[in-house]
N, C-alpha and C positions, 0 to 999 in steps of 0.2 A: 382056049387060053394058052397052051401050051406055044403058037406060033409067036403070036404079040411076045411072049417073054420070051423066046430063041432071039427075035429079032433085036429086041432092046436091049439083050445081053452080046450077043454079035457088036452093036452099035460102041456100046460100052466098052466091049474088049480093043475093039480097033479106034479109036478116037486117041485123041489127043488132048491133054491141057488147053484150052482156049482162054484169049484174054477175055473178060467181064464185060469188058465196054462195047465186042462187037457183037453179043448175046442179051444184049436190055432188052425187056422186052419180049424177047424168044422164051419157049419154054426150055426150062433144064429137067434133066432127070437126077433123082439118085444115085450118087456115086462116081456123076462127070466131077471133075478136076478142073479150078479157073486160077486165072493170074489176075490180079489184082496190077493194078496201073501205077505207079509212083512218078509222082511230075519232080522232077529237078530245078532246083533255084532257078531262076529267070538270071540271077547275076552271073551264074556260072560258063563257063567257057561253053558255047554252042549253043544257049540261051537254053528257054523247056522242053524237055521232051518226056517220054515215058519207057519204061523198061519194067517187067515183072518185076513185082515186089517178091523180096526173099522175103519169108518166115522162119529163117531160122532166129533162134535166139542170141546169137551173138552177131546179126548186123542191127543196125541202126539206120533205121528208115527214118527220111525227115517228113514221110507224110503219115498221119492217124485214119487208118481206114480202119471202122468201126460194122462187121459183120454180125447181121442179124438173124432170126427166126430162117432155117433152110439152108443155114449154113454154117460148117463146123469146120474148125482148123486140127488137122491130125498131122503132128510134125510138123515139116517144112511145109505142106501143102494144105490145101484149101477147096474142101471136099462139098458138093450137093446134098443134102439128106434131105430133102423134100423136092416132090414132081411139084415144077410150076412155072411161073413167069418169072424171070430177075429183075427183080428195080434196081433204083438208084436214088438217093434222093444228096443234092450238092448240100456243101456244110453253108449253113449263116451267114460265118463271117467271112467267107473266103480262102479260109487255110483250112489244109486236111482232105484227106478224098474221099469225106460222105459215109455216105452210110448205104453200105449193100443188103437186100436181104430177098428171099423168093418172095412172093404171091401166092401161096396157093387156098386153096378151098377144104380147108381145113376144118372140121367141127368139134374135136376134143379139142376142149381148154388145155395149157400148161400153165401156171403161176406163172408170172414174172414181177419181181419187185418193179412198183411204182405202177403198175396199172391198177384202174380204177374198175370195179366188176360190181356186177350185183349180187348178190347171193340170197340164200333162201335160211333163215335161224329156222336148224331142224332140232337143236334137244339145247338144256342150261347144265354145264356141269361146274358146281361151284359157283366163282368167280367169272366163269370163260362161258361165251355163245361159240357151239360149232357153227357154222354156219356154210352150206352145202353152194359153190362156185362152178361146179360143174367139172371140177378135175378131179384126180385121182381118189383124193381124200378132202375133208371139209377143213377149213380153215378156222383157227381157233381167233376170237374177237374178245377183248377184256371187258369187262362194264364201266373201264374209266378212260376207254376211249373213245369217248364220246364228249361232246362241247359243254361241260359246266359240272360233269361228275364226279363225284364223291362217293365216300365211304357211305355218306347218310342219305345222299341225294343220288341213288341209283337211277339208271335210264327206265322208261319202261320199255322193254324191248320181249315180245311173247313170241311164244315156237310159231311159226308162219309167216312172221315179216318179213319183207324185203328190205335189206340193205344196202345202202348203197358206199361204198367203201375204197381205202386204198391196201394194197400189199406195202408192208416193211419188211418181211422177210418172205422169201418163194426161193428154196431151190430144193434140186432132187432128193438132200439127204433130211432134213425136217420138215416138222409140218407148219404151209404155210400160215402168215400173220398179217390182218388188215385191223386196220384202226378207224375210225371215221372224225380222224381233226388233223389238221394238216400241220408242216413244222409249229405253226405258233398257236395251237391248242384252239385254233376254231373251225365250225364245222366244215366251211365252203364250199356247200350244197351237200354235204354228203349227212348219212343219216339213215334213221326209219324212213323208208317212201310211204305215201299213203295210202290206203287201203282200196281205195276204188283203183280203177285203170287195170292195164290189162298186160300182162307179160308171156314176151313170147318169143323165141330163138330162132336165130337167124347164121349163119356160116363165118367166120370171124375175117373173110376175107372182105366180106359187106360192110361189117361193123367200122373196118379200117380205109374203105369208102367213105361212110357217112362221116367219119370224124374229121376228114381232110377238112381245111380251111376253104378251101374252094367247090366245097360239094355243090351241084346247083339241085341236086334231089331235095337236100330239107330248104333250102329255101322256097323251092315251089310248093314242098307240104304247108309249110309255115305259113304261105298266102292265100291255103285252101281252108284249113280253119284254125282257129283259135286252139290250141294246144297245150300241154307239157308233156316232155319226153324226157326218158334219161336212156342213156347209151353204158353199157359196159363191156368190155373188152374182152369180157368171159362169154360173146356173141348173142348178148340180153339186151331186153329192148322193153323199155316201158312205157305205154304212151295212154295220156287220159285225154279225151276232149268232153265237149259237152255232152253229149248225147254217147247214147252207146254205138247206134251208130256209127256216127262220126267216127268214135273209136274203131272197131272194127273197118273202117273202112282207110284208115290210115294204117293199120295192122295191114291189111292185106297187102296196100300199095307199097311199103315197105318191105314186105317181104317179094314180092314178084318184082323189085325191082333191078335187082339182081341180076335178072336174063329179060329185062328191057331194054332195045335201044332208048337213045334220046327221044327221036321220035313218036315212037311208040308213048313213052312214058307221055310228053307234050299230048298229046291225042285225049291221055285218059283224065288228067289232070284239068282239059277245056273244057272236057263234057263234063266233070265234076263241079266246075263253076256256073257249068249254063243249068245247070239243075236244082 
């Protein structure tokens, strides 16, 4: 082990700052140094171009580039903390330069407000369900975050259920807060899951696969059998079909999808049909 780290520290010590855009894709290490791209007005003398974004706080960048998971600003600069791929994904509407953040294959959850997680009610204290996300510490749940709750009309929520939830608050100095009703107090979809079906963990680099809008993974499961699945971001995966079978057999193929190619994956899914 000892040579692998000489080398990657060697790499580290001699390398340079690299811009973002010619590294998509490639993997980064911990502790490389990127420039972030900032395009210039089109109206401006010389039309677009691109030059390293400062980070300091006293310029004024006319673009919003939004760094994500894998990547932290220390000072002026703009640091790697996680081994793995760099994305990119372009903004919506056209303005701003996106959103940067690694890939990597990461299995400890961190909170982050606004995602959506499963979690497991491990004890009732008062008022509050902990309920265990797979981070550091369990996440406290009220009894009146839930769609139609009351003082009198409590949920029935018992130590073992699955919840399916969002974070209002996640960060490193309290403990995190999921609710299960969204800004205008209703559930939409979130909740107790029901008891049958079958939960099982998966790498959160997977999770952030199936979610894309273009995955063709769950649409090919989704044509193998009749289903329900829920996805959480805390690298959970719940899925019931008819049969237990069935279930287990879309547990599996979900989970070894992973380190499927396409092909491969087509192969198992034909034979799944003709049988």
């Amino acid at each position: 082990m000892a040579e692998p780290v000489s080398v990657a520290a060697e790499y580290l010590a001699g390398s340079r700052a690299r811009a973002a855009r010619t590294v998509l894709g490639q993997v980064v290490l911990p502790g490389e140094e990127l420039l972030l791209p900032e395009q210039e007005d089109a109206e401006g003398p010389g039309g677009a171009g691109e030059r390293p974004l400062s980070l300091n706080a006293g310029a004024r960048s006319r673009v919003r580039v939004v760094c994500g998971p894998g990547l932290r600003r220390c000072g002026d600069r703009l640091l790697v903390t996680k081994c793995g791929r760099l994305r990119h994904k372009e903004p919506g509407s056209g303005y701003g330069g996106g959103v940067y953040w690694v890939d990597s294959q990461q299995k400890r959850y961190v909170p982050v407000k606004g995602d959506h997680v499963i979690g497991i009610v491990t004890a009732k204290s008062g008022d509050i369900f902990k309920v265990d996300v797979g981070g550091s510490e369990p996440a406290s749940l009220s009894y009146l975050s839930f769609e139609g709750a009351t003082k009198r009309n409590r949920p029935n929520v018992q130590v073992g259920d699955l919840i399916y939830g969002q974070f209002v608050v996640a960060n490193k100095d309290m403990e995190p807060e999921m609710v299960c009703i969204d800004s205008c107090g209703r559930a939409n979809g979130m909740g107790v899951i029901g008891q049958d079906g079958l939960l099982f963990k998966v790498t959160l680099g997977l999770i952030r696969k199936l979610l894309a809008p273009d995955c063709e993974i769950i649409q090919e499961v989704g044509k193998l059998y009749p289903l329900e699945i829920v996805f959480g971001m805390n690298g959970r995966i719940w899925v019931k079909a008819k049969t237990i079978q069935q279930t287990l057999i879309l547990a599996n193929i979900l989970e070894a999808c992973e380190h499927m190619t396409s092909d491969q994956r087509k192969q198992i899914f034909s034979r799944l049909a003709e049988s």
